[in-house]
C-alpha positions in Angstrom: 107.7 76.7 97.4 105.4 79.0 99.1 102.2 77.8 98.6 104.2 74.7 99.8 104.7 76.7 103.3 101.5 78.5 103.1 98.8 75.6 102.2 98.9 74.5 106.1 98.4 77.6 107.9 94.6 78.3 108.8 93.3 81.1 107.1 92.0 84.3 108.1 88.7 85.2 108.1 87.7 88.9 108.9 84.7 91.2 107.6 87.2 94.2 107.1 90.3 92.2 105.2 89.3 93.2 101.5 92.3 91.7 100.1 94.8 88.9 102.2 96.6 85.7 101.0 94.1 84.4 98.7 94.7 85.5 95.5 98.5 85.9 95.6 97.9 89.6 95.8 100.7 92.6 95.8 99.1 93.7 99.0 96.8 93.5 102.0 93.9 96.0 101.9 92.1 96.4 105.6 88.6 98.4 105.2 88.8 101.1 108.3 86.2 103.2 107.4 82.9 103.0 105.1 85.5 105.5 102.9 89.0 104.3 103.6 91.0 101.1 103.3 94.6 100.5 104.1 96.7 99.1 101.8 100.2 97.2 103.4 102.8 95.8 101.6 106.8 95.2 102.5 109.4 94.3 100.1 113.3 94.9 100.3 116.5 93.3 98.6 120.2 92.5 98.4 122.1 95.6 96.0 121.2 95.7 92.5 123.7 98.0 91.6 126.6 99.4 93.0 126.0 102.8 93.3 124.2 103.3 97.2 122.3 106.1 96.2 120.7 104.5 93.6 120.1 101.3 95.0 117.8 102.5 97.9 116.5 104.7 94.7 115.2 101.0 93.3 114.3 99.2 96.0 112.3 101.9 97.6 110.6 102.6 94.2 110.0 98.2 93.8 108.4 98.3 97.0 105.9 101.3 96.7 104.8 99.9 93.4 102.7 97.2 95.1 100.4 100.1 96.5 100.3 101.4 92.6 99.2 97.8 92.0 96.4 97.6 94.3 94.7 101.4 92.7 96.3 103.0 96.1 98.2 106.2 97.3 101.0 105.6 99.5 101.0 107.7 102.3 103.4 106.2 105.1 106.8 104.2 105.0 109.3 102.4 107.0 112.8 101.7 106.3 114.0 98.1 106.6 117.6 97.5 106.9 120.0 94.8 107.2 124.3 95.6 107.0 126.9 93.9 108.2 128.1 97.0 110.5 132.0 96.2 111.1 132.3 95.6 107.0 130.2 98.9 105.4 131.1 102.6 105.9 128.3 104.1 107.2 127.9 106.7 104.6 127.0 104.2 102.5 124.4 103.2 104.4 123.1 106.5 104.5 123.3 106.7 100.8 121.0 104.2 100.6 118.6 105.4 103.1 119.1 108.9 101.4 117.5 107.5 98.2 114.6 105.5 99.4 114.2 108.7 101.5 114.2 110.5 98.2 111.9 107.8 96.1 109.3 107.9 99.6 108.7 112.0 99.2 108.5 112.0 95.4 105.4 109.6 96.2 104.2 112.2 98.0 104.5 109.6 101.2 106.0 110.3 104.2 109.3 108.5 106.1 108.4 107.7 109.4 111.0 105.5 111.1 112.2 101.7 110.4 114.4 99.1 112.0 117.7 97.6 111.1 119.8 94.4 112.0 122.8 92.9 111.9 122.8 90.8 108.6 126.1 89.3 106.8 125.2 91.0 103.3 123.2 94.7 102.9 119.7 94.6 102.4 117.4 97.5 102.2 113.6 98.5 101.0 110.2 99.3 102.5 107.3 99.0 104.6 104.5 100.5 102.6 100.7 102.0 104.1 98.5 103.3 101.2 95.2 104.2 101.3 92.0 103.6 98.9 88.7 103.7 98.5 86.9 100.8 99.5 85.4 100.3 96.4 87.9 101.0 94.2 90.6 98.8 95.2 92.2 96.9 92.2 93.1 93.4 92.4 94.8 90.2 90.6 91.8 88.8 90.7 89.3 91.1 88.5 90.1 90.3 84.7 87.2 89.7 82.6 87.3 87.6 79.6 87.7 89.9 76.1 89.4 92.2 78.8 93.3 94.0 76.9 96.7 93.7 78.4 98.2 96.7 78.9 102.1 96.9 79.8 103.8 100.1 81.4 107.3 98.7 81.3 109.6 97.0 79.1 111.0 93.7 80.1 114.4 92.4 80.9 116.0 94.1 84.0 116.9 91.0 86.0 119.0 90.0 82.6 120.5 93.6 82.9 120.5 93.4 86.7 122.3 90.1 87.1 125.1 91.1 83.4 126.0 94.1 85.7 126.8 92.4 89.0 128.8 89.7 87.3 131.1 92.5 85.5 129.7 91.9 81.9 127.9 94.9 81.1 129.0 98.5 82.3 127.3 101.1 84.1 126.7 103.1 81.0 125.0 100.2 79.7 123.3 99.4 82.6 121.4 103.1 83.0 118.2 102.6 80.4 117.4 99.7 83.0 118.2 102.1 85.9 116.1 104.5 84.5 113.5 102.2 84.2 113.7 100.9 87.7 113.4 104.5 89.5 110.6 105.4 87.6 107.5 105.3 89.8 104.1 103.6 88.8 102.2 106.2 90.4 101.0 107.8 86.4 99.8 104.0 85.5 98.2 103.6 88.5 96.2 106.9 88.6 95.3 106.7 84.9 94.4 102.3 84.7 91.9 103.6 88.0 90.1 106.6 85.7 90.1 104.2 82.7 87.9 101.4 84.7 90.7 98.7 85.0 89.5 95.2 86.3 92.6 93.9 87.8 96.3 95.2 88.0 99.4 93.4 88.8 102.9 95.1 89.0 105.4 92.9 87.1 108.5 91.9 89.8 110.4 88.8 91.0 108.0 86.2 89.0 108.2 87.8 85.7 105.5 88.3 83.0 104.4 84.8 82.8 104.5 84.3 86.7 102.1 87.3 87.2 100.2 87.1 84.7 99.6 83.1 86.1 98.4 84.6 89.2 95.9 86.8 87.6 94.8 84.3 85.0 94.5 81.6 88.1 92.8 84.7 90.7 90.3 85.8 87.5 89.4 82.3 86.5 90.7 83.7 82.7 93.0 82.4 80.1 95.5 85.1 78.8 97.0 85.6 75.6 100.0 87.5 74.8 101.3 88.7 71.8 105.0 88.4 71.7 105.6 91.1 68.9 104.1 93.4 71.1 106.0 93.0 74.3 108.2 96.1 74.9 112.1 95.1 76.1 115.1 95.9 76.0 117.3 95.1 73.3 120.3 95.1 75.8 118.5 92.0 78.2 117.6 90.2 74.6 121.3 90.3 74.0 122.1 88.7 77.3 119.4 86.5 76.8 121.2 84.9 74.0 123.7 83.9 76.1 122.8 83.2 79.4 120.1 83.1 82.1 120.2 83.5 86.0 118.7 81.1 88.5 115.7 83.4 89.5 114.8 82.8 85.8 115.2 79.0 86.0 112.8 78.7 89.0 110.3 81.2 87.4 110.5 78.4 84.4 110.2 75.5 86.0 107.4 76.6 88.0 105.0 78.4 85.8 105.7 76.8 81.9 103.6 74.1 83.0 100.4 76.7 82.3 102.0 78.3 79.1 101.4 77.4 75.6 104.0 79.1 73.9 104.0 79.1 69.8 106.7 76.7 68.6 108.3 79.9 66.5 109.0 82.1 69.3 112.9 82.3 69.9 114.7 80.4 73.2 116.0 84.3 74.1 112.5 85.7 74.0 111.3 82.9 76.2 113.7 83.7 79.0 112.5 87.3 78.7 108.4 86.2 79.5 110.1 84.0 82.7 112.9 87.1 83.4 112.3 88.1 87.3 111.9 91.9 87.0 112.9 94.3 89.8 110.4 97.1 89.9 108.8 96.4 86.7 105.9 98.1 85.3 102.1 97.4 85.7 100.3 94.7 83.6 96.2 96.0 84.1 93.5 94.3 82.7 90.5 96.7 81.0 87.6 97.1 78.5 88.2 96.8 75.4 86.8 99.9 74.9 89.0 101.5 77.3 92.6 100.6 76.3 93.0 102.7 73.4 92.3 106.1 75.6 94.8 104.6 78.5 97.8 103.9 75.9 97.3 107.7 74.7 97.3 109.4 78.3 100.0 106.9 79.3 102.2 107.8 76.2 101.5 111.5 77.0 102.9 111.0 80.3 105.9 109.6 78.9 105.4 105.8 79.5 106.9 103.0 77.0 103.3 101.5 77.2 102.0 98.7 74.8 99.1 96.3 74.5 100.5 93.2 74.8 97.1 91.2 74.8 93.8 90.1 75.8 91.7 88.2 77.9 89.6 84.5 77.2 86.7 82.6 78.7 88.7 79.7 77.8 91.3 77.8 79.5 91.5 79.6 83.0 94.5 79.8 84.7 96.5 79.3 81.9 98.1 81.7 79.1 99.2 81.4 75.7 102.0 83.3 74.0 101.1 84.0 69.9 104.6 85.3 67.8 
């Protein structure tokens, strides 16, 4: 639906707009200086979870990952908030504020300010500035083919996400995908950057398969994953069994028309490629050569990190999914 809204708008055309609509990108990079760019992003959702705290933990973490994406270091931040204010207690509004607060400083960004409004259901995340070298920004866009797929998260936290807010899974269940969620991408991003990564793409709202279409489409590259290699988590696999939510649906119907999927993979495992992830990890794109010494430093540093594929000449835009 929004290229649909998109297509017609005229396009923007400036010597100092490094990255804008183009590509799908996570971000906007603007070249100030022959030595800095800005990157600018904004992202923010309805609760995840129930806990406040923990909630502006996520969505604050989900929206700074886009700057991790682009091969950036966040330095700035706004709130954005939206509460019915006659229905929520106030502290937990500042709950929520308190964590994002929280998330922004262990970035090493600062809080500045933010705006709120009236809305008839809470919403909360972030208005992002990073910075980057000019020449080192990371896009969607850069895959080479014979390039490997690196993953910094596993899979499945919509499943999780949405099996929590319909009351089918506990909290204690639900806390490896918290976990997951909170964790920043700023280790991924700093290490894919020292490792010469091509292109980057953090995996959110249109899943594996719905990213890695934009950077397939943006690189003019087919990608191939290997299913056996995907990290996930056994919980979402178990939901997956039995159920899907409608973000998944609309990831499915709008990007399995450019993925060849092998015949043996199961129906559950399909719903995790199309699952829409809230602050998932990074999928980067990098030599050959390279992807061995990232996995190591990234499995030092404590990341569930796998390579989950590579990079062809052929059929560009699409992917294809091996068992």
């Amino acid at each position: 639906m929004l290229d649909a809204i998109l297509k017609d708008l005229p396009g923007i055309d400036h010597p100092d707009l490094l990255v804008g609509l183009s590509t799908a990108d996570d971000a906007g990079v603007f070249r100030v200086s022959a030595d800095v760019a800005l990157i600018q992003t904004v992202d923010f959702f309805t609760p995840i979870v129930d806990d406040p705290y923990l909630y502006g933990q996520v969505a604050a973490a989900n929206s700074l990952s886009d700057v991790y994406a682009m091969g950036g270091r966040p330095i700035t931040a706004l709130n954005i908030c939206g509460f019915p204010s006659d229905e929520v207690n106030p502290e937990v509004v500042a709950e929520i504020l308190r964590g994002g607060q929280d998330k922004v400083t262990e970035a090493g960004a600062v809080l500045v300010g933010g705006h709120t409004v009236e809305d008839v259901e809470p919403k909360y995340g972030l208005a992002v500035t990073g910075m980057v070298h000019p020449d080192r920004v990371v896009t969607n866009a850069g895959a080479q083919p014979g390039d490997r797929l690196v993953l910094t998260k596993p899979l499945g936290t919509g499943l999780i996400s949405d099996a929590y807010k319909s009351g089918e899974i506990s909290e204690e269940e639900m806390q490896p995908a918290a976990a997951s969620m909170v964790r920043l991408n700023d280790a991924a991003s700093a290490q894919m950057a020292a490792h010469g990564a091509h292109a980057c793409t953090d995996i959110t709202g249109f899943g594996l398969l719905g990213h890695g279409r934009e950077m397939a489409r943006g690189s003019g590259v087919g990608l191939r994953f290997w299913s056996s290699e995907i990290p996930y988590f056994d919980l979402a696999y178990r939901i997956a069994k039995k159920r899907q939510g409608g973000g998944l649906r609309r990831n499915r119907l709008t990007f399995d028309p450019f993925v060849r999927m092998a015949e043996e993979i199961p129906e559950a495992f399909r719903r995790l490629l199309f699952d829409p992830q809230t602050s998932g990890g990074l999928l980067i794109a990098l030599p050959a050569e390279a992807a061995e010494a990232l996995l190591l430093k990234l499995k030092v540093a404590g990341l569930e990190t796998a390579l989950v594929g590579e990079t062809e000449a052929e059929h560009p835009g699409e992917i294809e999914v091996l068992p």
